[in-house]
DRENZALO-744933 format. One record per residue (C-alpha): z, x, y; residue in three letters. Coordinates in steps of 0.5 Angstrom, whole numbers, plus 500, padded with zeros to 3 digits. Layout:
BEGIN
Z X Y ALA
...
***
This chain:
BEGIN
477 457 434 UNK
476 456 442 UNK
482 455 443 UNK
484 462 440 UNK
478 466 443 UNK
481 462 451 UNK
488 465 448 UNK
486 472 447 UNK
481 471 454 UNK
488 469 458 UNK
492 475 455 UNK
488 480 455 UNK
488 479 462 UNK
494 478 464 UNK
496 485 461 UNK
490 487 465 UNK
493 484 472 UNK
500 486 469 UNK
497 494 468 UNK
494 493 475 UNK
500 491 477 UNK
505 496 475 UNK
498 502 478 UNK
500 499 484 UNK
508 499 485 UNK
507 506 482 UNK
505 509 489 UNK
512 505 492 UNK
517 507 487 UNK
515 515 488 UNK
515 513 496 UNK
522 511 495 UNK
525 517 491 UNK
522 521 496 UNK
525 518 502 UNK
532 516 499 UNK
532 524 498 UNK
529 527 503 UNK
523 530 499 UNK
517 530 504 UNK
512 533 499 UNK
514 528 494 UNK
513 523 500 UNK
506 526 502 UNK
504 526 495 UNK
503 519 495 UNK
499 519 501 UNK
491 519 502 UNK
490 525 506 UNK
486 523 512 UNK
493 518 513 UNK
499 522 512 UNK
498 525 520 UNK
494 521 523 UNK
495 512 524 UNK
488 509 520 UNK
490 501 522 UNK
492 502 530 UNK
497 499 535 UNK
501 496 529 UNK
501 501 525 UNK
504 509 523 UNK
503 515 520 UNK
505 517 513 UNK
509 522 516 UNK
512 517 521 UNK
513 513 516 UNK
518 518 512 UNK
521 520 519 UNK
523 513 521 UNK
525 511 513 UNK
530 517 511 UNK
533 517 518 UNK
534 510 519 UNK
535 509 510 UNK
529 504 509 UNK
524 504 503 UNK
517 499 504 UNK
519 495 497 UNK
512 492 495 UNK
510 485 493 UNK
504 487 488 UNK
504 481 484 UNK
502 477 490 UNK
498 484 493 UNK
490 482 494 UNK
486 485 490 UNK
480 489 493 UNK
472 491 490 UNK
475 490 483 UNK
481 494 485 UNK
478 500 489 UNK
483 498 494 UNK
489 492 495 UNK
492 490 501 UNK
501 489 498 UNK
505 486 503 UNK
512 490 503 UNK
519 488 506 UNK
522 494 509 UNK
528 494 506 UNK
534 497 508 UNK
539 500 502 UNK
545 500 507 UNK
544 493 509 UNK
541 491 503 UNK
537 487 506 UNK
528 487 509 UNK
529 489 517 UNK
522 489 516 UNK
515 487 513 UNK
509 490 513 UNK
502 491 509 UNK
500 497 506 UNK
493 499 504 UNK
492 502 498 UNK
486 505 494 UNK
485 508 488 UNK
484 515 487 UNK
481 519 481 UNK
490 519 478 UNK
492 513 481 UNK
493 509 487 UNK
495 512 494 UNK
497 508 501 UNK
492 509 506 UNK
495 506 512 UNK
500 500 513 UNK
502 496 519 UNK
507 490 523 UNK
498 486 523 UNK
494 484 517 UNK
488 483 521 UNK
489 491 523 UNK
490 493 516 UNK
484 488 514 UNK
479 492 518 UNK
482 499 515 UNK
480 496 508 UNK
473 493 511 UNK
472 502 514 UNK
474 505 507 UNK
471 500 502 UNK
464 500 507 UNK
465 508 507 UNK
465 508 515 UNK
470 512 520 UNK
477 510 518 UNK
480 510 526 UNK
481 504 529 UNK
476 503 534 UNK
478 504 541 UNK
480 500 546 UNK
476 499 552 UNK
479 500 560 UNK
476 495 564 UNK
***
Protein backbone atom coordinates (compact mmCIF):
# COMPACT_ATOMS: atom_id res chain seq x y z
CA UNK A 1 0.00 0.00 0.00
CA UNK A 2 3.06 2.49 0.68
CA UNK A 3 4.67 1.65 -2.28
CA UNK A 4 1.30 2.44 -4.45
CA UNK A 5 0.99 5.74 -2.50
CA UNK A 6 4.99 6.65 -3.28
CA UNK A 7 4.13 5.54 -6.91
CA UNK A 8 1.14 7.82 -7.50
CA UNK A 9 3.24 10.62 -5.16
CA UNK A 10 6.21 10.35 -7.76
CA UNK A 11 3.69 10.58 -10.70
CA UNK A 12 1.60 13.23 -9.95
CA UNK A 13 4.60 15.04 -9.67
CA UNK A 14 6.22 14.43 -12.56
CA UNK A 15 3.19 15.29 -14.77
CA UNK A 16 3.33 18.27 -12.55
CA UNK A 17 7.04 19.18 -13.53
CA UNK A 18 6.00 17.89 -17.18
CA UNK A 19 3.10 20.93 -17.19
CA UNK A 20 5.34 23.11 -15.66
CA UNK A 21 7.77 22.31 -18.19
CA UNK A 22 5.58 22.46 -21.39
CA UNK A 23 4.29 26.44 -19.48
CA UNK A 24 7.73 27.40 -19.83
CA UNK A 25 8.70 26.38 -23.42
CA UNK A 26 5.37 27.62 -24.30
CA UNK A 27 6.72 31.47 -24.36
CA UNK A 28 9.82 30.26 -26.66
CA UNK A 29 8.03 28.09 -29.38
CA UNK A 30 5.89 31.48 -29.98
CA UNK A 31 9.04 33.74 -29.93
CA UNK A 32 10.50 31.45 -32.69
CA UNK A 33 7.40 31.59 -34.95
CA UNK A 34 7.44 35.26 -34.45
CA UNK A 35 11.00 35.72 -35.49
CA UNK A 36 11.09 33.16 -38.34
CA UNK A 37 8.16 35.38 -39.88
CA UNK A 38 8.89 38.75 -39.10
CA UNK A 39 5.62 39.13 -36.89
CA UNK A 40 7.04 41.61 -33.93
CA UNK A 41 3.52 41.89 -32.47
CA UNK A 42 3.66 38.11 -31.85
CA UNK A 43 7.17 38.51 -30.58
CA UNK A 44 6.45 41.35 -28.28
CA UNK A 45 3.27 39.37 -27.00
CA UNK A 46 5.61 37.14 -25.21
CA UNK A 47 7.62 39.97 -23.32
CA UNK A 48 6.88 41.50 -20.01
CA UNK A 49 6.29 45.05 -20.98
CA UNK A 50 8.67 46.77 -18.72
CA UNK A 51 11.37 44.35 -20.89
CA UNK A 52 10.50 44.46 -24.15
CA UNK A 53 12.30 48.25 -24.74
CA UNK A 54 14.28 48.54 -21.96
CA UNK A 55 17.83 45.99 -20.88
CA UNK A 56 16.57 44.76 -17.00
CA UNK A 57 19.94 42.28 -16.59
CA UNK A 58 22.76 44.91 -17.56
CA UNK A 59 25.89 44.91 -19.89
CA UNK A 60 25.52 41.36 -21.01
CA UNK A 61 21.96 41.69 -21.50
CA UNK A 62 19.36 43.03 -24.71
CA UNK A 63 16.01 44.65 -25.05
CA UNK A 64 13.29 42.38 -26.27
CA UNK A 65 13.11 44.57 -29.24
CA UNK A 66 16.94 44.02 -29.82
CA UNK A 67 16.37 40.47 -29.40
CA UNK A 68 13.72 40.33 -32.43
CA UNK A 69 16.03 42.74 -34.59
CA UNK A 70 19.31 40.73 -34.25
CA UNK A 71 17.18 37.23 -34.65
CA UNK A 72 15.24 37.87 -37.64
CA UNK A 73 18.11 39.63 -39.38
CA UNK A 74 20.63 37.29 -38.27
CA UNK A 75 18.09 33.95 -38.61
CA UNK A 76 18.62 32.79 -34.75
CA UNK A 77 15.90 31.74 -32.28
CA UNK A 78 16.59 31.41 -28.12
CA UNK A 79 16.14 27.36 -28.19
CA UNK A 80 15.21 26.80 -24.11
CA UNK A 81 16.62 23.92 -21.91
CA UNK A 82 13.21 23.81 -19.65
CA UNK A 83 13.81 20.51 -18.15
CA UNK A 84 17.12 21.94 -16.64
CA UNK A 85 15.45 25.50 -16.04
CA UNK A 86 15.61 26.81 -12.24
CA UNK A 87 12.70 27.00 -10.92
CA UNK A 88 11.81 30.23 -8.72
CA UNK A 89 9.47 31.01 -5.57
CA UNK A 90 7.15 27.97 -6.45
CA UNK A 91 7.43 28.81 -10.09
CA UNK A 92 6.53 32.68 -10.18
CA UNK A 93 9.65 32.89 -12.15
CA UNK A 94 12.71 30.51 -13.53
CA UNK A 95 15.90 31.34 -15.11
CA UNK A 96 15.99 28.83 -18.63
CA UNK A 97 19.41 28.57 -20.25
CA UNK A 98 18.90 28.83 -24.07
CA UNK A 99 21.13 28.08 -27.24
CA UNK A 100 20.83 30.83 -29.63
CA UNK A 101 20.36 28.75 -32.26
CA UNK A 102 20.92 29.41 -36.00
CA UNK A 103 18.18 27.75 -38.39
CA UNK A 104 20.72 28.23 -41.37
CA UNK A 105 23.88 26.90 -39.68
CA UNK A 106 21.88 24.62 -37.80
CA UNK A 107 23.64 25.07 -35.00
CA UNK A 108 23.76 27.06 -31.23
CA UNK A 109 26.22 30.61 -32.25
CA UNK A 110 25.33 31.36 -28.84
CA UNK A 111 23.87 30.77 -25.34
CA UNK A 112 22.15 32.84 -23.12
CA UNK A 113 19.84 32.86 -19.72
CA UNK A 114 16.58 34.06 -20.07
CA UNK A 115 14.22 34.97 -16.85
CA UNK A 116 10.72 34.21 -17.18
CA UNK A 117 7.96 35.05 -14.94
CA UNK A 118 4.59 34.16 -14.51
CA UNK A 119 1.85 36.00 -15.50
CA UNK A 120 -2.02 35.62 -14.73
CA UNK A 121 -1.86 33.38 -18.99
CA UNK A 122 1.30 32.11 -18.59
CA UNK A 123 4.88 32.69 -18.50
CA UNK A 124 6.51 35.92 -20.44
CA UNK A 125 10.40 36.47 -20.77
CA UNK A 126 11.57 39.32 -18.64
CA UNK A 127 15.24 39.95 -19.43
CA UNK A 128 17.90 37.44 -20.93
CA UNK A 129 21.68 38.08 -21.11
CA UNK A 130 25.49 36.17 -22.10
CA UNK A 131 26.03 36.39 -17.56
CA UNK A 132 23.76 34.53 -15.12
CA UNK A 133 25.12 36.23 -12.04
CA UNK A 134 23.06 39.43 -14.13
CA UNK A 135 20.19 37.47 -14.60
CA UNK A 136 20.39 36.26 -10.97
CA UNK A 137 20.05 39.73 -9.83
CA UNK A 138 16.84 40.58 -12.11
CA UNK A 139 15.44 37.46 -10.72
CA UNK A 140 16.38 38.61 -7.10
CA UNK A 141 14.67 42.51 -8.18
CA UNK A 142 11.50 40.96 -9.61
CA UNK A 143 10.60 38.43 -7.13
CA UNK A 144 11.56 40.88 -3.91
CA UNK A 145 9.08 43.61 -5.92
CA UNK A 146 12.34 45.87 -6.22
CA UNK A 147 13.37 48.62 -9.41
CA UNK A 148 14.02 46.07 -12.23
CA UNK A 149 17.08 48.24 -13.64
CA UNK A 150 20.41 47.39 -13.12
CA UNK A 151 22.10 49.29 -10.75
CA UNK A 152 24.75 51.75 -12.28
CA UNK A 153 28.04 51.53 -12.45
CA UNK A 154 29.98 54.01 -10.31
CA UNK A 155 32.74 56.67 -12.13
CA UNK A 156 35.83 56.44 -10.03
Amino acid sequence: MIRIALLVLFLATAAHADGRDDAIRAPFATIEKAIRGGDDALFRSQWHAEGYDKNLVGGSGNTGASMFKQGARKKWFPRPDAAKATILADGAAAIVGCDIWSWEQNKAVDRVDALVVKTATGYVLLGAGEKRAQVDALAERWLKKQPLAPAKKSEK
